[in-house]
C-alpha positions as CSV (number, residue, x, y, z in Angstrom):
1,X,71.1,121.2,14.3
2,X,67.6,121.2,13.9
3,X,65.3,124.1,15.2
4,X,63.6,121.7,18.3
5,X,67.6,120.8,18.9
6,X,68.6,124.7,19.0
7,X,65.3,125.7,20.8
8,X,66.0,122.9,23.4
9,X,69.8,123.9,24.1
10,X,68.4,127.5,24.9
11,X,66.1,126.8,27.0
12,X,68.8,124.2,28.9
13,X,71.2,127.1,29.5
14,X,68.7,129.7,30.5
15,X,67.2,127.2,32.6
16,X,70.4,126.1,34.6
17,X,71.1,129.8,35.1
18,X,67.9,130.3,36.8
19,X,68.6,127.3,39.2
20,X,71.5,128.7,40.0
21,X,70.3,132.1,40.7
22,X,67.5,130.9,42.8
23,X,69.7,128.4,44.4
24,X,71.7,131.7,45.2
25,X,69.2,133.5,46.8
26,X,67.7,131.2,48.3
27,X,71.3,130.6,50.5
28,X,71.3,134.1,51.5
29,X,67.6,134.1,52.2
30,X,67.5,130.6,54.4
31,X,70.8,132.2,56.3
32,X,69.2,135.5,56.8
33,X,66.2,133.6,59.0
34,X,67.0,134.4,62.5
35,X,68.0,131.4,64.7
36,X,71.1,129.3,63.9
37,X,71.1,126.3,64.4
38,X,74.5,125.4,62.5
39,X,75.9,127.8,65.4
40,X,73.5,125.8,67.9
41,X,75.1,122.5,67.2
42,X,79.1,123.2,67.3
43,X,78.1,124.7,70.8
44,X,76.4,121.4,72.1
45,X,79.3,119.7,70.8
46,X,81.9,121.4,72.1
47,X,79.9,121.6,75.4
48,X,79.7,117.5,75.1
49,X,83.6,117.9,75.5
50,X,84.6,117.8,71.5
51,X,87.6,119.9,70.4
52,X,86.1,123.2,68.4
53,X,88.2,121.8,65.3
54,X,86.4,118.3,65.4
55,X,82.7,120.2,66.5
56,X,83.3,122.4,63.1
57,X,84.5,119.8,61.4
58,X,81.5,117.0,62.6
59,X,78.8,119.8,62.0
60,X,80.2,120.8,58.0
61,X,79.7,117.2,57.5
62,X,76.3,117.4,59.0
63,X,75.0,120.6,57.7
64,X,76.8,120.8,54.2
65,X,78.5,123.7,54.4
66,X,81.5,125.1,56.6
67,X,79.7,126.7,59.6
68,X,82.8,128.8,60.7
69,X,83.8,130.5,57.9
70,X,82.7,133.2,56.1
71,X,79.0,133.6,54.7
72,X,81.4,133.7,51.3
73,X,82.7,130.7,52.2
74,X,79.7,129.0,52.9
75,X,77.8,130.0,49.8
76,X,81.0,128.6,47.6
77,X,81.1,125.3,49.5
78,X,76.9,125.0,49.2
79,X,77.7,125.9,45.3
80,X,80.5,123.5,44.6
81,X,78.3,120.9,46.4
82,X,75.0,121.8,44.4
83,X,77.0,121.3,41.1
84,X,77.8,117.4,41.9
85,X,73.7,117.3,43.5
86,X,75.1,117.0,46.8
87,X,72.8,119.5,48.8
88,X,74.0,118.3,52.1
89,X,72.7,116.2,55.0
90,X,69.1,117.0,57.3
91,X,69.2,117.6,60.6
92,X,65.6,116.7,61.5
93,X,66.0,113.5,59.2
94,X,69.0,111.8,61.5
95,X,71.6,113.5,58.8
96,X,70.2,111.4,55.7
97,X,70.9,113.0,52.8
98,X,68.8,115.7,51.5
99,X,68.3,114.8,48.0
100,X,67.0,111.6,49.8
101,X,64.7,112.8,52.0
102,X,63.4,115.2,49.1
103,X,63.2,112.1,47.0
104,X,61.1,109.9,49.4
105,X,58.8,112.8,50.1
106,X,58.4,114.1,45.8
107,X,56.4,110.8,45.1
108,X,53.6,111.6,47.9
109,X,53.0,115.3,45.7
110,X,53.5,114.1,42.4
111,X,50.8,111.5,41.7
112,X,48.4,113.4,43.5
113,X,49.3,116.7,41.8
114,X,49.6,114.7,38.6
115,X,46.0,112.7,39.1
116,X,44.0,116.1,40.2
117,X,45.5,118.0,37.4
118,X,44.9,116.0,34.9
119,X,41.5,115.4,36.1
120,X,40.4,118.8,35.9
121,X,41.9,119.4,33.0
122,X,39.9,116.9,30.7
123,X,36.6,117.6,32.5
124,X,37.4,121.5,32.5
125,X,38.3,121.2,28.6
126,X,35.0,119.3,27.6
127,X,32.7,121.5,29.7
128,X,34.7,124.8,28.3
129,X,34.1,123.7,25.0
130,X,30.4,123.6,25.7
131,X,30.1,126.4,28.0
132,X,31.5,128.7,24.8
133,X,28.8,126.7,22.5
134,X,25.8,127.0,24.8
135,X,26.8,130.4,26.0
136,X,23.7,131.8,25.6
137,X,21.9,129.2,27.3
138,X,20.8,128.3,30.5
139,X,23.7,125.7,30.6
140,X,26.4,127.9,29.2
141,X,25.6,130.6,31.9
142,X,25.6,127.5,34.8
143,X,29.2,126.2,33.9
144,X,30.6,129.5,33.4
145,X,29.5,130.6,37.0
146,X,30.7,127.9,38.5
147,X,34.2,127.9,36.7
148,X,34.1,131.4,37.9
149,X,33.2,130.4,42.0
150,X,35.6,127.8,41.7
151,X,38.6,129.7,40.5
152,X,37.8,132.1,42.9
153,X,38.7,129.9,45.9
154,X,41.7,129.0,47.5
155,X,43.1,125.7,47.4
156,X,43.2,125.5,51.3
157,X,39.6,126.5,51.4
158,X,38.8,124.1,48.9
159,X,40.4,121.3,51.0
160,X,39.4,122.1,54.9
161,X,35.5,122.1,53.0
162,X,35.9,119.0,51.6
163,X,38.1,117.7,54.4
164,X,35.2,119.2,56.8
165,X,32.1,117.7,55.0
166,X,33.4,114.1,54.0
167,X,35.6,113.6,57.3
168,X,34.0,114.9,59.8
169,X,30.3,115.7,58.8
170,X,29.9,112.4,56.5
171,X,32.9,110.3,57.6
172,X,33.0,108.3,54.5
173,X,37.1,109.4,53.5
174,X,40.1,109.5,55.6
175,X,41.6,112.8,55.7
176,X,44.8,112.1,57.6
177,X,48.2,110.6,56.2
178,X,48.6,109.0,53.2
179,X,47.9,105.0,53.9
180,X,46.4,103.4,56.7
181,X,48.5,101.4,59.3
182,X,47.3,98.7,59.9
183,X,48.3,97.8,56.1
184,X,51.1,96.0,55.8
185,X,53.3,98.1,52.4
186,X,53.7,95.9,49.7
187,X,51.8,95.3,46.1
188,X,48.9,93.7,47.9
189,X,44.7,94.8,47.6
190,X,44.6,96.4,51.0
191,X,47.4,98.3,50.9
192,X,46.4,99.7,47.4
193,X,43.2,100.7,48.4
194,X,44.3,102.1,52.0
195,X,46.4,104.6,49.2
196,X,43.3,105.5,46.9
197,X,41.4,106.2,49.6
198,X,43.3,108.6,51.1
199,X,44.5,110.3,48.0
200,X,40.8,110.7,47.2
201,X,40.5,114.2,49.3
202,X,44.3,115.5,48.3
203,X,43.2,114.5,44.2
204,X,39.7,116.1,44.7
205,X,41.0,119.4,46.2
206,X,43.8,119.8,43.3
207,X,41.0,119.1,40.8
208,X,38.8,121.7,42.5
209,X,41.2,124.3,43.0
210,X,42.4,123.5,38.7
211,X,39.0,123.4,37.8
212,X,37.7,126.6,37.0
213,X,40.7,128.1,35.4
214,X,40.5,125.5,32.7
215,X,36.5,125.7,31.8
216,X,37.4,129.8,31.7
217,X,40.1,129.7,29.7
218,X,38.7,126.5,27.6
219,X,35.6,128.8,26.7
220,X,37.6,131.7,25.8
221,X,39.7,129.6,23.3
222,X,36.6,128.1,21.6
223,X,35.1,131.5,21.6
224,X,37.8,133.1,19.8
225,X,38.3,130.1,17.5
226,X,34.7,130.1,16.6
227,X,35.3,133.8,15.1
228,X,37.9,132.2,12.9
229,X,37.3,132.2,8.9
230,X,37.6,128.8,8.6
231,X,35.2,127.9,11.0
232,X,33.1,130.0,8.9
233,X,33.6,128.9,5.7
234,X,33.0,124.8,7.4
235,X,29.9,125.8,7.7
236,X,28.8,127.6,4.4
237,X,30.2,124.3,2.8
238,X,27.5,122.6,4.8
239,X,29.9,120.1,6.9
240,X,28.4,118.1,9.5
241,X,28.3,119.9,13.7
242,X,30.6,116.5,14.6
243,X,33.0,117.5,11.9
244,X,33.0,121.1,13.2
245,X,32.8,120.7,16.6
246,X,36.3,118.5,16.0
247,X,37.7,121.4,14.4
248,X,36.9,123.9,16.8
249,X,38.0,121.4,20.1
250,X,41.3,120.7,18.8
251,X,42.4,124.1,17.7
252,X,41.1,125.8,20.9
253,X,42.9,123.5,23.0
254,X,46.7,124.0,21.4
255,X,47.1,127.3,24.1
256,X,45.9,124.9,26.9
257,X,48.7,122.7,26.5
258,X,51.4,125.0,27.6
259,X,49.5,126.0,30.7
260,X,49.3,122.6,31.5
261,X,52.7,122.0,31.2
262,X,53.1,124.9,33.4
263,X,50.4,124.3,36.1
264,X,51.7,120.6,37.0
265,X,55.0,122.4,38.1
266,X,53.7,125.4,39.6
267,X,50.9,122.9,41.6
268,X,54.1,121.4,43.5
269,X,54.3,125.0,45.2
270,X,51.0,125.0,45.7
271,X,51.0,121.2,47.6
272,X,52.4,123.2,50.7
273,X,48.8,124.3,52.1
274,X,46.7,120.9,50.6
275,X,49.5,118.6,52.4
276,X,49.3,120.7,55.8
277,X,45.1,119.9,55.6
278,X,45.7,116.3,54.9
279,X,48.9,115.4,56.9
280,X,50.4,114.2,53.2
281,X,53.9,113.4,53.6
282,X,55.2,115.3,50.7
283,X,57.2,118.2,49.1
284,X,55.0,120.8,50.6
285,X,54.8,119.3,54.5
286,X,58.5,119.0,54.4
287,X,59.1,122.3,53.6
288,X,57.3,123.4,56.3
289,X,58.4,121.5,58.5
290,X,61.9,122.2,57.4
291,X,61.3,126.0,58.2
292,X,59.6,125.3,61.7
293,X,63.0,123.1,62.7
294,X,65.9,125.9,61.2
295,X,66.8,123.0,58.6
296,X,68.9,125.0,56.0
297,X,70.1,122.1,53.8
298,X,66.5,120.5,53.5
299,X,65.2,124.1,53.1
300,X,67.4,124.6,50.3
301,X,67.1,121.9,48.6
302,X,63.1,121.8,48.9
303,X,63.0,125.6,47.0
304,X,65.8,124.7,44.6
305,X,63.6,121.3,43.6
306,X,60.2,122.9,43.4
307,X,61.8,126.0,41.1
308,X,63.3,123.5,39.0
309,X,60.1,121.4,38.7
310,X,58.4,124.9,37.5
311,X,61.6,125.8,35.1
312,X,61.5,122.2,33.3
313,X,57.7,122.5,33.1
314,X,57.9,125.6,31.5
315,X,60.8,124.2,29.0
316,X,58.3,121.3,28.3
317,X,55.5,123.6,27.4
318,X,56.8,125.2,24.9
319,X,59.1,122.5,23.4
320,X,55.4,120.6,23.2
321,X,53.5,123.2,21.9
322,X,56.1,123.8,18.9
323,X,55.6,120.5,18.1
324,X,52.1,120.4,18.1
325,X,50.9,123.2,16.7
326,X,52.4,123.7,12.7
327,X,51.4,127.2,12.8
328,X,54.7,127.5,15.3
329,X,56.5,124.7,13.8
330,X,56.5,126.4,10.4
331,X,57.3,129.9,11.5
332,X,60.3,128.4,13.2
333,X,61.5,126.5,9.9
334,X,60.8,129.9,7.1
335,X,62.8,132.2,9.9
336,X,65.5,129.3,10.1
């Protein structure tokens, strides 16, 4: 087996025993909230005239669990249905499935999360790399301040500004839902651009909020790697700034990669407050919404997705960065 195959199993099985302890606590936590709607629901059956058998039986199927039994019970039945990726059925969806309902609402936070992130990062990269090199300058001392401002400010800050001054003070973007109505869905020129349009604000915001993290941490990589012996010894041999500049870009941006890897999935947390601003029907809005209605299953199944986005992100990053970087690569080989 080779050293990526071994490196991958590990981080598989520490990874699915993470899920399942979050998965675990998440259960007690959801059942802990007070209100009980599982309860709620046998009642108004049984009060509609239904048997208490049938009632149990027609809200387990609804719910996903066994509401009678133990809270034992219940978290064995939620577990034996969590290993097949059965997570139960939503109660504020018309009992569709939850891995459904999460599935139709993932693609509204992914692209945008996805688009603004990898927005920021290339334009944070470029003017890191010349924030460290002009960092005695006027410019170097402009793009570090405003990497620091930036990163300073909260993503739902960052979006009720923007939402504020180009929805409401310059109306020139839509800042609520995701497509305009009157748009018929389909592969067609209006509906398209109904979709940029309204993704300009959510995209903007992530990109704003990503920003400033990755010019600050771009410019301390470059300004480490400019300390380096071989960037030293490039330029007593008379090599060319291009050549140099090269050199210093692409090993100052190897660390970046990881939290890149790491920030996509931690951004689908983060969605929760941006998709509020902007009425975006994603992973964030149905989580709260799924807390405001008592909807365990959907609950559930919204943490257990977002901490396995954040677990496989984090198994990405460092899977890519061995692979990348032969300084790691190599280390892993002599010790194998």
């Amino acid at each position: 087996m080779t050293v990526i195959a071994r490196r991958l199993a590990g981080h598989l099985a520490r990874g699915i025993v993470m899920i399942l302890v979050v998965a675990t606590i998440s259960f007690f936590i959801v059942r802990s909230i007070p209100g009980d709607p599982v309860a709620a629901n046998v009642q108004k059956l049984i009060e509609q005239g239904m048997a208490p058998e049938a009632a149990e039986q027609a809200t387990r199927v609804l719910y996903g669990f066994q509401p009678s039994g133990s809270l034992w019970q219940q978290y064995t039945d939620y577990m034996a249905g969590l290993l097949t990726f059965d997570l139960g059925q939503s109660v504020t969806h018309a009992g569709a499935p939850v891995t459904q309902v999460l599935g139709e609402a993932a693609k509204w936070t992914v692209l945008p999360v996805l688009a603004g992130t990898l927005l920021s990062f290339l334009v944070g990269i470029i003017l890191g790399v010349y924030a460290a090199i002009k960092r005695t300058g006027k410019l170097g001392d402009i793009l570090a301040i405003s990497g620091s401002l930036l990163h300073g400010v909260p993503q739902y800050v960052l979006g009720l500004l923007l939402s504020a001054i180009f929805a409401t003070l310059i109306p020139i973007l839509p800042a609520d839902g995701p497509v305009d109505i009157l748009f018929e869905p389909g592969f067609n020129a209006g509906y398209i651009g109904s979709l940029a349009e309204h993704a300009v604000l959510p995209v903007l915001t992530y990109a704003l909020a990503a920003y400033g993290g990755w010019i600050l941490a771009m410019k301390s990589s470059v300004v480490t790697v400019l300390g380096d012996d071989f960037i030293l010894a490039a330029e007593l041999r008379g090599m060319r700034r291009s050549i140099i500049f090269r050199y210093i870009a692409r090993n100052a941006i190897l660390p970046l990669f990881t939290i890149l890897a790491l920030s996509l999935g931690l951004l689908l947390g983060g969605a929760v407050f941006i998709e509020r601003i902007f009425n975006y029907p994603g992973l964030g809005l149905l989580l709260l919404d799924s807390i405001t209605m008592r909807d365990y299953a959907l609950m559930s199944g919204a943490f257990l997705l977002i901490t396995a986005a954040i677990i496989v992100a984090n198994i990405l990053a460092d899977l890519f960065y061995s692979v990348i970087d032969p300084r790691v690569r190599g280390g892993e080989e002599v010790g194998a």
